[in-house]
Backbone as JSON Lines, residues from 0, in Angstrom:
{"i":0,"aa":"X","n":[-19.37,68.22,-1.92],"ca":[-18.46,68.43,-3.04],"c":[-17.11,67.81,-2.71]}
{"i":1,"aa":"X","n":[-16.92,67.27,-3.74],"ca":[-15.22,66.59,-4.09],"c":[-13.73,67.88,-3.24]}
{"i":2,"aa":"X","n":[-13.6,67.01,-2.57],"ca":[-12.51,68.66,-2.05],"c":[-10.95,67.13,-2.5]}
{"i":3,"aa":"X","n":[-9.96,68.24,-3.28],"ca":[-8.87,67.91,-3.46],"c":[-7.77,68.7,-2.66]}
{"i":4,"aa":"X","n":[-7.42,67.51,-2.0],"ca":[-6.12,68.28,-1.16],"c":[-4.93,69.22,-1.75]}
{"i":5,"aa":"X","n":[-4.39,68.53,-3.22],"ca":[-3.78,68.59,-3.78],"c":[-3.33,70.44,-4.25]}
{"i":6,"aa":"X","n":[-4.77,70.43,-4.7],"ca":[-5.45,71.58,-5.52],"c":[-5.24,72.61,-4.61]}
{"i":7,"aa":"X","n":[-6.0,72.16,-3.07],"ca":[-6.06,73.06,-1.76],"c":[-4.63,73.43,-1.72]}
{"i":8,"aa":"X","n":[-3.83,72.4,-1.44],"ca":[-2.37,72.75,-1.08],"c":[-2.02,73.88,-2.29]}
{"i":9,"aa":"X","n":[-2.18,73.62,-3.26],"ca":[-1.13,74.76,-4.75],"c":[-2.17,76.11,-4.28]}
{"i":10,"aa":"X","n":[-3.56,76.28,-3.98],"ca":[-3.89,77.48,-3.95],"c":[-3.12,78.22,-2.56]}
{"i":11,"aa":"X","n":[-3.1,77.3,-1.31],"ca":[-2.36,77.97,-0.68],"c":[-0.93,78.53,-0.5]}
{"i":12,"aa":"X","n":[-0.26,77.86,-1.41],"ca":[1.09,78.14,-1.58],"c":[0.86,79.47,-2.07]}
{"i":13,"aa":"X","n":[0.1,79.58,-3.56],"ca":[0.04,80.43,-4.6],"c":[-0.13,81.38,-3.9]}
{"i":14,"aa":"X","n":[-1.35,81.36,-2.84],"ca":[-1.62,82.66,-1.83],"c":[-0.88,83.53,-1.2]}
{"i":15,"aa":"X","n":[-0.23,82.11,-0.69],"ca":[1.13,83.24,0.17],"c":[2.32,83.63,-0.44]}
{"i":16,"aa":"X","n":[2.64,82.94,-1.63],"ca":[3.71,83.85,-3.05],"c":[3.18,85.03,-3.16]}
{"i":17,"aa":"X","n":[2.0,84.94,-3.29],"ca":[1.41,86.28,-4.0],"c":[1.52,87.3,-2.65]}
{"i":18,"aa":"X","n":[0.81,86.65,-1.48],"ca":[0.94,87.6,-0.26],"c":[1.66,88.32,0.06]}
{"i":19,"aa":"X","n":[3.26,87.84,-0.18],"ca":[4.67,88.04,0.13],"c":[5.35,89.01,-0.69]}
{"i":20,"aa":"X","n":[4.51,89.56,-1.51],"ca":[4.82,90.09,-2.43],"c":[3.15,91.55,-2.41]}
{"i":21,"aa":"X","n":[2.55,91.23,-1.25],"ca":[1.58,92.06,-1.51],"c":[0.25,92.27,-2.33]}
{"i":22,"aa":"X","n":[0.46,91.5,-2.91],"ca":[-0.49,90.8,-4.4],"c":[-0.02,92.09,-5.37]}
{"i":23,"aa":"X","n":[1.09,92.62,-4.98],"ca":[1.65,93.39,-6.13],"c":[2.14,92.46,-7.97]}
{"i":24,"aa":"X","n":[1.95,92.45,-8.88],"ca":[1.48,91.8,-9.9],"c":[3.19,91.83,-10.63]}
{"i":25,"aa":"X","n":[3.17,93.7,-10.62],"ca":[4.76,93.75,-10.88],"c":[5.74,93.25,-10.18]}
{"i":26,"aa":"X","n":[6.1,93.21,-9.13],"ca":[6.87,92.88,-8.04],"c":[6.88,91.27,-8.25]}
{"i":27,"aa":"X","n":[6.11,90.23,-8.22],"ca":[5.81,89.04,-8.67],"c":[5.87,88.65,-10.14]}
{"i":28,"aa":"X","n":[6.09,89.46,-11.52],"ca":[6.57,89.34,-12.49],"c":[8.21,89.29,-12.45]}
{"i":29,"aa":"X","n":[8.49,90.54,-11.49],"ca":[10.02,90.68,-11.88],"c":[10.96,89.38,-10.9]}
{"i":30,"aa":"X","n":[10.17,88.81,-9.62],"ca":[10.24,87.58,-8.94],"c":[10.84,86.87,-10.06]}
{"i":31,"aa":"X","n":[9.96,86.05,-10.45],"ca":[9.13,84.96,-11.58],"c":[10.98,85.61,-12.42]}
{"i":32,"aa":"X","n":[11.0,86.24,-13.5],"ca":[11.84,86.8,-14.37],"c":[13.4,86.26,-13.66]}
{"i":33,"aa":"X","n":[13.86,87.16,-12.29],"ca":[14.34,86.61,-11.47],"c":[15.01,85.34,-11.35]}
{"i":34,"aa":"X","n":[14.11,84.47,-11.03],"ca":[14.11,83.35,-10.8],"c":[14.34,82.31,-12.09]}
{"i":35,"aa":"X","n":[14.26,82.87,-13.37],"ca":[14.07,82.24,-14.39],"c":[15.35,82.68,-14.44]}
{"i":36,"aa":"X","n":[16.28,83.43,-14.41],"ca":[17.57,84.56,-15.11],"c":[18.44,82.85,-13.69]}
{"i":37,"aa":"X","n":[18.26,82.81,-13.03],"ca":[19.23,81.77,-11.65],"c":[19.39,80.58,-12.03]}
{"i":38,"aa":"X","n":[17.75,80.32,-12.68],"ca":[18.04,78.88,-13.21],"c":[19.13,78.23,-14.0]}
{"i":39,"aa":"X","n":[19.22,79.39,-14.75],"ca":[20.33,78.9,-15.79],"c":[19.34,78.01,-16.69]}
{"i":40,"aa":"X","n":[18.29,77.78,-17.21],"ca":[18.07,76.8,-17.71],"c":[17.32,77.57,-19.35]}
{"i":41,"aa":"X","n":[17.74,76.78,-20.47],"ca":[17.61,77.5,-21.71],"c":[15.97,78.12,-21.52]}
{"i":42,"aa":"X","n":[16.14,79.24,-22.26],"ca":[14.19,79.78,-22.34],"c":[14.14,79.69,-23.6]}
{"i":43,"aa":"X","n":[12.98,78.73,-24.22],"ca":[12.76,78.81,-25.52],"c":[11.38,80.13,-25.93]}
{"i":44,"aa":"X","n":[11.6,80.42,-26.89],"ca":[10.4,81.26,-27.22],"c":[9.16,80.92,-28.28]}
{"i":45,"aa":"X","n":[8.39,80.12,-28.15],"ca":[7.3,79.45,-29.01],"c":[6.4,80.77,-29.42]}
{"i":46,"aa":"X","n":[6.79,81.74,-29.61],"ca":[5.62,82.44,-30.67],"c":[5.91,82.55,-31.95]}
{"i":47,"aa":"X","n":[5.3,82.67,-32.7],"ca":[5.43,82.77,-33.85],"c":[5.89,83.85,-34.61]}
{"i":48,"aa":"X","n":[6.62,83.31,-35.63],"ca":[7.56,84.89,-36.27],"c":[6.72,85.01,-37.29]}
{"i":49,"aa":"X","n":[6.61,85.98,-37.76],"ca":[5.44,86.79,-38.46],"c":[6.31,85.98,-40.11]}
{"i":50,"aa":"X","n":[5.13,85.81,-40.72],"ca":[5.44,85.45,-41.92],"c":[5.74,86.06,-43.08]}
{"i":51,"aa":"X","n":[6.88,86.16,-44.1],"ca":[7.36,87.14,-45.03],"c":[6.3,87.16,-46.13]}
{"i":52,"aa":"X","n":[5.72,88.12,-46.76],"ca":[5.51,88.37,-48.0],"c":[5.85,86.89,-49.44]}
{"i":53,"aa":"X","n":[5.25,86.42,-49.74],"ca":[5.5,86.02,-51.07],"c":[5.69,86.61,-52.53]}
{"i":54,"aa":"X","n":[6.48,86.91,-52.93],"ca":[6.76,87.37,-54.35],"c":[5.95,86.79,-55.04]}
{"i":55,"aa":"X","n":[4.98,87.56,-56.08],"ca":[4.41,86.71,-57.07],"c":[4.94,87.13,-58.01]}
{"i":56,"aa":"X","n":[4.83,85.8,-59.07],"ca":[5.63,85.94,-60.29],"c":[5.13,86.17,-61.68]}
């Protein structure tokens, strides 16, 4: 089988983020959150806003 280094390398990083943190899920959300709040960099929000009612006439 095809082995990608690449791939290998991001799972092991990912491993030991997560490790470092215990594979605690919360603790690694509020990280992540964290880290987004330092950036400084705009957060857009792509969900969708619920759509109003149409008046019929």
């Amino acid at each position: 089988m095809y082995r990608d280094e690449i791939v290998e390398e991001i799972h092991t990083i990912r491993e030991e983020y997560s490790s470092s943190f215990n594979h605690n899920l919360k603790a690694i959300f509020a990280d992540l959150q964290k880290q987004q709040a330092e950036s400084g960099r705009e957060v857009v929000n792509l969900s969708r806003k619920p759509q109003q009612a149409i008046a019929s006439s």
